[in-house]
N, C-alpha and C positions, 0 to 999 in steps of 0.2 A: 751563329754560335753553335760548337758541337755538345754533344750530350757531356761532356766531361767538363768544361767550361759552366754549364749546367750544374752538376752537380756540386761543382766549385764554388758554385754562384749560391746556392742552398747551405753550405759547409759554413759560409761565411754572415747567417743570417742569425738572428735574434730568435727565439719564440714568438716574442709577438711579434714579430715581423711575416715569420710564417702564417701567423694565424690572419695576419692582417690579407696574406695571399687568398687565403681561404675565404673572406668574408667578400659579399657584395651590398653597394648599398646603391640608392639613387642618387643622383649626383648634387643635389641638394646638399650633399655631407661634406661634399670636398670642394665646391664651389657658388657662394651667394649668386641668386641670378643667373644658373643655368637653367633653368627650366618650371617648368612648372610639376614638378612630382609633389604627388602630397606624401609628406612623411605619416603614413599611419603605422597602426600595431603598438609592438614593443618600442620600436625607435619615437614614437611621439615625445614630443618637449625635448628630444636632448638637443644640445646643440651642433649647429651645422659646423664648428670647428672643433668638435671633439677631435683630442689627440687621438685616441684608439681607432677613431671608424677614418682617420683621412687617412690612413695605410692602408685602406681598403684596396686589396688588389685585381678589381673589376666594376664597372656601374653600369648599373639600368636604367635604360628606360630615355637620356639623352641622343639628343642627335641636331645636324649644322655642321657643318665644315668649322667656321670659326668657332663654335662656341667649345664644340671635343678641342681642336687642338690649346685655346687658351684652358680646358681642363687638364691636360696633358701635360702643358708647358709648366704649370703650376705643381703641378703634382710632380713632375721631375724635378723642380727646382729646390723641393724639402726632399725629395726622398734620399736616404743614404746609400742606397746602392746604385739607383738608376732604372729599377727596373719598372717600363711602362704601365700604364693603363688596359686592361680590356674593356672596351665598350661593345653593350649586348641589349638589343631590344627586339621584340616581337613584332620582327617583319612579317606577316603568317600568309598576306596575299597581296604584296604589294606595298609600295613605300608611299611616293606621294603618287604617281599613276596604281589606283588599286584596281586590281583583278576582282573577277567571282570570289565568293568564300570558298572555302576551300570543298566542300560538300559538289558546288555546283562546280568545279572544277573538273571535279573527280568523273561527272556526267559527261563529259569530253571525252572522256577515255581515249585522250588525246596526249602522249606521253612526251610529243616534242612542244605541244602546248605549253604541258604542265611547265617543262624544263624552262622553254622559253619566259614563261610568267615568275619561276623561279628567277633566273638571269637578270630581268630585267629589275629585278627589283633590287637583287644584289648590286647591280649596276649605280642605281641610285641612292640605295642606303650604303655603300660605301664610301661614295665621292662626300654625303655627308660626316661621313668618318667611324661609321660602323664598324663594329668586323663580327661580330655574331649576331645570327638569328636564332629566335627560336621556335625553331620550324623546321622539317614540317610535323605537324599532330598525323601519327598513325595510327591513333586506338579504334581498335576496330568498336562499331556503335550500330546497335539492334533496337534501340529504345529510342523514339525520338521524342520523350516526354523530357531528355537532355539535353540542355541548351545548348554545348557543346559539338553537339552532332555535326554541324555546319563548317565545325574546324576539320572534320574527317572527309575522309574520302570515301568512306561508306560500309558498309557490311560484311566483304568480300573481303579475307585473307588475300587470295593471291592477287586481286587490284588491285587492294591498299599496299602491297608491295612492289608491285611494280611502278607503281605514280611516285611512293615514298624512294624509290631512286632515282626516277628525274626529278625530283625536289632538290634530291643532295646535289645531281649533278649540276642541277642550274644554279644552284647558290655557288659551290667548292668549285667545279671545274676542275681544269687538271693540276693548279700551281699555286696554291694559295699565296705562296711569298712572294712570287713575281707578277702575279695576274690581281691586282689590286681593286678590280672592278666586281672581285668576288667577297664573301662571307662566311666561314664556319658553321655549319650549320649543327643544330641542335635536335635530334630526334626527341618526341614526348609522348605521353606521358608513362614512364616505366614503373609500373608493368599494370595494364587491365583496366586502367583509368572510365576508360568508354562503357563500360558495365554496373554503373551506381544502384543498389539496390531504391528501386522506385522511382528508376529515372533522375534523382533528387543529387545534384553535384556535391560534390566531399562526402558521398555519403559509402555508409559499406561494400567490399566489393567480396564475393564469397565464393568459390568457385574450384572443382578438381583441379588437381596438379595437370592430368592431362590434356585438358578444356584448353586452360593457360596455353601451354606446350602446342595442342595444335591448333586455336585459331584465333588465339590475342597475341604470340611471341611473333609468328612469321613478318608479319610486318616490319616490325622492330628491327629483327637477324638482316633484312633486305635492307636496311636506310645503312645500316653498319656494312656490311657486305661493299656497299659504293660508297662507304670511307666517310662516312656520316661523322663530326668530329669532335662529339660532345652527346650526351643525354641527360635529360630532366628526369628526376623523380616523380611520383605520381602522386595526388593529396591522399589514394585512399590505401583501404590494408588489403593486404595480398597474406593468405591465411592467417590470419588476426594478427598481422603486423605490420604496422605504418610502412609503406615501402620504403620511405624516407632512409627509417634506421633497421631494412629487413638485411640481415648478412646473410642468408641465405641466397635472397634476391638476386642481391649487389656483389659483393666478391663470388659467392659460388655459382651462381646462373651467369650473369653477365660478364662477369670479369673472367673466369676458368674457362666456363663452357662454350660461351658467346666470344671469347676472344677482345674484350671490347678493353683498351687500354688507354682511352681517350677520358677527357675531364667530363665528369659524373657532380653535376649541379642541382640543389633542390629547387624546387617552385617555391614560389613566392610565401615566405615563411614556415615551412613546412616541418623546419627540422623543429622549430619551438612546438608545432603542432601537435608533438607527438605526448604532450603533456594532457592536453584536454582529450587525446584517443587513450589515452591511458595504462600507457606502457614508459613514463618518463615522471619522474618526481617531480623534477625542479630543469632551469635551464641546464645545469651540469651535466644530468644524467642523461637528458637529449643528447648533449655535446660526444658526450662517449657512445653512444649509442649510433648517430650519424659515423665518427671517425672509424671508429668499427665496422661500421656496415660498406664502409669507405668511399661515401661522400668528400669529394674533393671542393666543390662552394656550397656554401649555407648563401641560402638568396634572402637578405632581409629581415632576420632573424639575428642577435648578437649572442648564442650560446659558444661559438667557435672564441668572441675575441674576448668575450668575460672566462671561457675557462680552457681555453688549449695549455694554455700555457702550464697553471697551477695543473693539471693533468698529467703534464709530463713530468713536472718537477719530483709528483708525490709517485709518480713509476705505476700510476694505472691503463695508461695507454701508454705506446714506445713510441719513441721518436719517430724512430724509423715508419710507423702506419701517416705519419705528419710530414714525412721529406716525400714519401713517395705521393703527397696529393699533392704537392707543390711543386716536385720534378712535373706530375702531369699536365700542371695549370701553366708552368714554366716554358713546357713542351712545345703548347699551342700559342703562347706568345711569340714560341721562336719559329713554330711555321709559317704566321702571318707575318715574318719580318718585322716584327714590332723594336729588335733588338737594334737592330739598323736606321729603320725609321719609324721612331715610335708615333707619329703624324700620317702612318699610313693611310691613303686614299683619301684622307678631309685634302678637298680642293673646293672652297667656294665657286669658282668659276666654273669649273666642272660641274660638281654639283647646280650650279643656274641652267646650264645648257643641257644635261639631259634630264632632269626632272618634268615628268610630265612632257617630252616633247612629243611631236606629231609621231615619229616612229613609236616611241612608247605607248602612245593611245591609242594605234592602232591597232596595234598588236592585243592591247586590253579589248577593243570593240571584236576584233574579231575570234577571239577567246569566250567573250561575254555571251555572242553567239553561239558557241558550237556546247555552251555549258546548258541552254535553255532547254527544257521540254518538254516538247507537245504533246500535251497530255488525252486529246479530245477536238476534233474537225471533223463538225457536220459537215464541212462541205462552205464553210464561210470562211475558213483560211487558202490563201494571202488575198488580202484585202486590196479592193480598186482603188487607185490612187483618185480616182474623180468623182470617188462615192463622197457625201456629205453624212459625216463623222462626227460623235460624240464622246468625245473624251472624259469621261465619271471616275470618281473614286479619290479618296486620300494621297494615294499616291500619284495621281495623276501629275502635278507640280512638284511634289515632294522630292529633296535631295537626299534623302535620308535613304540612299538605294548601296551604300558601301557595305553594309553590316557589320558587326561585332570584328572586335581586331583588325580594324582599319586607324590605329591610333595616329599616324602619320598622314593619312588623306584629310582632304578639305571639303565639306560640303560645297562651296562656290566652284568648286572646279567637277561639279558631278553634272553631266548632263541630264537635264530630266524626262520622262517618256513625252512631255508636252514641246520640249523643244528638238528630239527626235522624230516625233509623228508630224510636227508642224515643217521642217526639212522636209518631208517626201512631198508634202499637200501644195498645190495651190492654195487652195482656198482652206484659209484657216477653221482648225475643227470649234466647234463650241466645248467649251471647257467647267465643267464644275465640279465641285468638291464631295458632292453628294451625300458626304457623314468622316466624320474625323475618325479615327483609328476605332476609339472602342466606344464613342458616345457618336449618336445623330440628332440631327433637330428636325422639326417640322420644316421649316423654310429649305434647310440644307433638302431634304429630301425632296418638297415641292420643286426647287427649281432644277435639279438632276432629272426629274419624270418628263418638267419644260421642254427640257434640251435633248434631253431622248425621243422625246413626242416626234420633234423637227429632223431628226437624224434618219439617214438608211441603217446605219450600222452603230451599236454602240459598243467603244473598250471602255472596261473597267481595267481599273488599276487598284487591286486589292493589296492586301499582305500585313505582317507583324510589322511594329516599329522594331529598330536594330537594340533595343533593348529589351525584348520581349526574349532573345534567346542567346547565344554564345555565354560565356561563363558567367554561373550565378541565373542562368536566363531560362531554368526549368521549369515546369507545367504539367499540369493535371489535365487540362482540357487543352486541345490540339486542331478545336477547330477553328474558324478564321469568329475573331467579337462577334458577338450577334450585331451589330451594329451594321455589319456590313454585309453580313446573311438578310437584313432588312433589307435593306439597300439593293441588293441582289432580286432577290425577290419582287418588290414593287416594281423593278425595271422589267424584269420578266414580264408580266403582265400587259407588259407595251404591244407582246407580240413581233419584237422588230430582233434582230439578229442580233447574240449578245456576245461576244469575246470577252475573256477574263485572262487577265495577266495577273499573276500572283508574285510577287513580293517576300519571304519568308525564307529563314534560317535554317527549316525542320521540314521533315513533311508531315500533313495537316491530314488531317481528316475533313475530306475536301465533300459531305454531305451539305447540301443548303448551295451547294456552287456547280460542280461537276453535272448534277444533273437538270442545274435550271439554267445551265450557257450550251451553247452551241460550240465552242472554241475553249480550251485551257490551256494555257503556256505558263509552265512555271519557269519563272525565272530566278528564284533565286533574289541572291541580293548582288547584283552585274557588276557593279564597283564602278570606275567615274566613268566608264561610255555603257550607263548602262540605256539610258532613252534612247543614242543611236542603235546599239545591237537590238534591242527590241523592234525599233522601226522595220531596224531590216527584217528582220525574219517577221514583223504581221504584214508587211509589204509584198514579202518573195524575193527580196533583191538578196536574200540569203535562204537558201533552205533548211530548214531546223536537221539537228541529226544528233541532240543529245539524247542519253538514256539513262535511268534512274539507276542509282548504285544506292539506293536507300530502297528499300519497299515503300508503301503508302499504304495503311492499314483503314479496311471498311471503320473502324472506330478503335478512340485507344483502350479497348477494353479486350483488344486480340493481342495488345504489347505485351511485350516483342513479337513480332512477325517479322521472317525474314526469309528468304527462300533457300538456304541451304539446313534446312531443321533435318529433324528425325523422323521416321515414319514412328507407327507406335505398333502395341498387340494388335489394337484393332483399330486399323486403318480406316477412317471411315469411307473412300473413296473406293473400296473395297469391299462392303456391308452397304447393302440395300438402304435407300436412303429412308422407309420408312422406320427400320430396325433404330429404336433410340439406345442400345450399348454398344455404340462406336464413340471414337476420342473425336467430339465435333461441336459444338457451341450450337445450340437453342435458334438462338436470335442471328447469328451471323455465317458467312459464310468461314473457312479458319485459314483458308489462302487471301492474301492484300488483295486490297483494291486495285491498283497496279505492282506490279513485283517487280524486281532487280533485273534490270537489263531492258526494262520498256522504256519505250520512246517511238514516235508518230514520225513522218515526214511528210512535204508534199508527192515525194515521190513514191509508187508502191514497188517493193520488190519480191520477190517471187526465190524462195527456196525448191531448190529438185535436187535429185542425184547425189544422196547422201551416199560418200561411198568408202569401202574402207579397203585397206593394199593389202590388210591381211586377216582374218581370223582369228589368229592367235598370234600373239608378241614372243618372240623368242625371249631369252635371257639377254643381257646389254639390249637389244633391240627395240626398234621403233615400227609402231603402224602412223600409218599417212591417211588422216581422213580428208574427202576432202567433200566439195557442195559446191554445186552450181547455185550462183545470184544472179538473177535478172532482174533490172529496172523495166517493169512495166509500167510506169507511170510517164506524164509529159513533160516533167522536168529533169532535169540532172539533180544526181543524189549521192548524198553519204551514207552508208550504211555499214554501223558496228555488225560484225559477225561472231556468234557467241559459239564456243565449243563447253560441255558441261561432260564430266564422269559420273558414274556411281558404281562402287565397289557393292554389288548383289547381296553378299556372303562375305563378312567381315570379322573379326575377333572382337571387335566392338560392334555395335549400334553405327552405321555408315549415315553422313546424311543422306536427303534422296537426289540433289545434285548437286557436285561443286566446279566452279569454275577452273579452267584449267587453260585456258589461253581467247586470244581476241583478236580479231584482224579487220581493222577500217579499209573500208573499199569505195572508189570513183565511179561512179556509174552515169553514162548517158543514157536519154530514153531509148528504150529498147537492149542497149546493151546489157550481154552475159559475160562475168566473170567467173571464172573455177576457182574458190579461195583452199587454201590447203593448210593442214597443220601436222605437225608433227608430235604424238602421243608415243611418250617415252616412259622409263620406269620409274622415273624420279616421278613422274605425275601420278602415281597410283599409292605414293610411300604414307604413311598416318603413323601416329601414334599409339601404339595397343596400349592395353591395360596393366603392363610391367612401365610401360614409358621408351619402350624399345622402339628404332622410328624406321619401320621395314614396312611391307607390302602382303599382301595375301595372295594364295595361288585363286584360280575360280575364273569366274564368270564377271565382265565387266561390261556397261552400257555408256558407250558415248554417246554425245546428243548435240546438234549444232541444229543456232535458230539464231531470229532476233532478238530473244529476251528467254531469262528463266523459264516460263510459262510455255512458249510457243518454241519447241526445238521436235525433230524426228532423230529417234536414234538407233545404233545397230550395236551387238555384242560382240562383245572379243573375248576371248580366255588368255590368261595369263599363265603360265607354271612353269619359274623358273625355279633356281634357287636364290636364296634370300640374303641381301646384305641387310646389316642390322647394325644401326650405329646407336653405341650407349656412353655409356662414361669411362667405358675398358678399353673404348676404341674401336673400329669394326670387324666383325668376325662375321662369318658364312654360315648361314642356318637354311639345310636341305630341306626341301619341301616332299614330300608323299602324299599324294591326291588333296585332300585339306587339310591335311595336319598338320603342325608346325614343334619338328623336333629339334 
């Protein structure tokens, strides 16, 4: 159908018919016995054949091949014009084969991965009859006292941007209308979500325009950039206004400057939200507030179908801000081919044959793996297959290994680390429970000290349950229950060799663990092969090669900690350490426990030869740094290779590194690799204090390592002249030694 057809198709619609475009509900409303959603909120008690809400022109949260298309089929058969269903649920890692969370993903820094685990999910939430996701979460996340953290990929602007486009590409691919194996994908949360004042979800977000601007929007501009085909609102306020209904936000950020002319959907309730944040009277004045800000779906909420209408009538909102969310929402129905075949991709049989098949679980187990990491080896990883093993800890049996937004996976289809490590063994390991998540008993405890007694090697299988974190799943305390610091603890005392496998959504404050094991692997929550990928890598039959894209903080009384900060006036790393008027904490040290970009292997490699093509970067021009890697260890290995800037002499406050590109390398024992990168102008560009988005002439420090922490770096000078892109468009500003005329 062409856009003019389109418009034809809107010309000839109702008010409420529009308005009905605009609303979503869960499918409860338009079909007895699709599902199990529970209707809360405002929609409680009404009934599920209200005339208003069964024009709803989109539903959440359904899926089944049969069950969409008999929603479908029904809902064509009352509608007066014809125009289909959208069906939209939060695929976020995975359908019925689930992936890593999204956090442990991100530790992959593996971008055909990611795509891949994208693809394969689109694969099978389509054949159930999906056509949106929403996903993926790009908020960039500093605080893991937020439950949320787990849906991101991590701290890092330019990783969370890069991952955040093979997200879109494995869901969209190149064809949405004819490649039926694919899904729409939904960028979230716009704008700044990941920032909750206290860690605490829905809670305030408070922050410069220029912060926003350069290290919570890049993400976003990148999922858009590769055609991202839809975006969520976000629950919190972006300068004291619910983003929900912020017209700033929405028409002049995203829609003018970002370019972004795709459907623009709120979270689950958000636009009635705006009454209890306290910029909305009544539903009404939500309603005008959202259309204005030009939200195109209200998710869950009925302020669009109780007042679009009388709105237009009484001439406070024009029509015209109501045809163009409907041309949008109209738009995406007619890319996905829904006009043609409004039944697109529900295939039962399809849907039976790839769900979960052996290629699909593959690909999750070998995923699972490359997200884990080794956090800590004495010298007791990879474990003897002939050694006599004790398997301790909650999790040891536990299926509960998918985490948060896994709403489509099955716990009976998770493998558990017990019947992972029991595949590698002969001889079956002794197995106990040692203490339930956050309580222990004496017996529990006495018979884990038994079975450890008898063992060479004991794993523990620690971690949060999957509701301790993802949304709503915040916290003040970050370290693992005392229950299983007990647990830890007493087993220590055995003397006998301890591995810890950890379990969890966030990273922990890993005191009472880290130092009384011999071995840390965090894993994460692995999703259903998460027992095999574990085996493999405490075996060796895989060698670990993730790296943290979260910090890991000595205690959460240093959050946020995150390794691209500020330096300060007084550096303490700079001032003697006796001198107590330096910016440095008492009790702790103010750099993580582990930082962004660490991770362990079996294998060692060895950095030399950091070297650069040029001293100074011409204007347009590029320097070529590059670094010898050797494996000097006995196994073959993967190793991320980190390249890091920092701007010396800035117009603002510079952090003191940011990431700026990454290169995974093969390496057999003994072999040397030369990895190379190419550092151009666009990598040196920021945000000044007007909001102009140019570069500085001076002095600049590249740095390539395995992690934040451990990089050697060499200077270059830059002095060209300056492009400067603002909202007049771009113009040329000549530079004179460091000044900026």
């Amino acid at each position: 159908m062409n856009e003019s057809k389109l418009h034809d198709l809107i010309n000839s619609m109702t008010l409420e018919e529009k308005a009905a475009q605009m609303s979503q509900v869960v499918s409860s409303f338009l079909h007895e016995g699709s599902g199990e959603e529970k209707i809360t909120g405002p929609f409680a008690g009404m009934e599920v054949a209200n005339e208003d809400m069964s024009g709803s022109g989109s539903v959440l949260g359904a899926s089944g091949a049969d069950d969409l298309r008999t929603i479908q089929r029904a809902y064509l058969e009352r509608s007066r014009l014809g125009i289909p269903l959208l069906f939209m649920a939060d695929v976020i890692h995975g359908y019925k084969t689930v992936f890593p969370v999204p956090l442990a993903l991100g530790c992959t820094w593996d971008t055909e991965a990611v795509e891949k685990s994208a693809a394969i999910a689109a694969k099978e939430a389509a054949a159930a009859g999906l056509h949106v996701t929403f996903s993926p979460m790009v908020d960039l996340v500093r605080d893991p006292r937020w439950g949320r953290v787990m849906e991101s990929t991590g701290e890092d602007p330019y990783l969370n941007g890069v991952l955040a486009r093979a997200f879109v590409r494995g869901y969209q691919g190149d064809d949405l209308k004819n490649d039926q194996s694919k899904l729409a994908a939904c960028v979230k949360h716009f704008a700044a979500y990941g920032a909750p004042e206290g860690g605490r979800d829905y809670n305030t977000v408070d922050m410069s325009r220029r912060q926003l601007m350069e290290y919570y929007l890049p993400a976003y501009e990148a999922a858009l950039d590769e055609g991202a085909e839809l975006v969520m609102t976000a629950f919190n306020t972006v300068e004291g206004i619910p983003a929900t209904g912020n017209k700033w936000l929405m028409r002049d950020l995203l829609r003018k400057e970002m370019g972004f002319d795709g459907v623009l959907i709120s979270d689950w309730g958000a636009v009635q939200e705006m009454i209890p944040h306290g910029v909305a009277a009544d539903n009404r004045e939500a309603a005008i507030k959202a259309v204005t800000a030009g939200l195109d779906i209200e998710m869950m909420t009925p302020c669009y179908i109780q007042h679009v209408k009388t709105l237009v009538e009484e001439n406070v909102i024009q029509e015209a801000l109501i045809d163009e969310a409907v041309l949008r929402i109209l738009k995406l129905k007619n890319k996905l081919g829904l006009f043609e075949n409004p039944y697109r991709g529900a295939d039962r049989e399809l849907e039976e044959t790839v769900t979960l098949s052996d290629v699909h679980r593959q690909a999750a187990r070998d995923t699972a793996a490359k997200s884990c990491v080794l956090l800590k080896n004495d010298g007791v990883l990879p474990l003897r297959k002939d050694r006599n093993i004790a398997l301790i800890g909650p999790f040891a049996e536990s299926t509960d290994l998918m985490g948060p937004w896994s709403i489509f996976g099955a716990e009976e289809d998770v493998v558990s680390v017990r019947t992972g490590i029991c595949g590698k063994l002969d001889i079956e390991p002794a197995v106990e429970k040692g203490c339930d998540i956050e309580v222990i008993s004496f017996e529990q405890l006495e018979a884990a000290v038994e079975a450890a007694k008898k063992a060479e090697v004991v794993v523990l299988a620690l971690g949060e349950h999957s509701e301790m974190s993802g949304e709503a799943g915040s916290r003040t305390k970050i370290k693992l229950p005392d229950a299983q610091l007990q647990l830890v603890s007493e087993l220590r005392k055995l003397g006998k060799p301890l591995v810890t496998v950890l379990f969890n959504g966030r990273p922990l404050d890993l005191h009472g663990v880290i130092d009384e094991s011999d071995a840390v692997l965090e894993a994460w929550y692995p999703g259903t092969e998460a027992g095999h990928a574990v085996a493999d890598l405490l075996f060796g039959d895989t060698n670990p090669s993730g790296k943290l894209t979260m910090s890991f903080p000595h205690s959460v009384g240093q959050v946020p900690v995150y390794y691209n900060s500020f330096t300060t006036g007084r550096p303490h790393n700079q001032i003697p350490s006796e001198y107590r008027f330096a910016s440095k904490y008492l009790d702790a040290p103010n750099e993580p426990l582990f930082p962004f970009g660490f991770g362990l292997s079996y294998s060692e490699f060895t950095y030399s030869n950091v070297a650069l093509s040029s001293e100074m970067m011409e204007e347009s021009g590029t320097i070529r740094v590059s670094v010898d890697v050797q494996n000097t260890g006995a196994v073959a290995g993967e190793e991320t290779v980190q390249m890091y800037v920092r701007d010396l002499v800035g117009e603002v406050v510079r952090p003191v590194k940011e990431l700026k590109g990454f290169r995974k390398v093969h390496l057999e024992p003994g072999e040397t690799k030369q990895v190379v990168f190419e550092l151009d102008e666009e990598s040196l560009k920021y945000y000044h204090s007007d909001l102009t988005y140019t570069y500085d002439a001076g002095e600049f420090v590249v740095s390539v390592g395995p992690d934040s922490r451990n990089t050697e770096g060499r200077r270059f000078t830059y002095s060209p002249a300056i492009r400067v892109r603002s909202a007049v468009g771009e113009h040329t500003t000549r530079v004179y030694g460091e000044e900026r005329f």
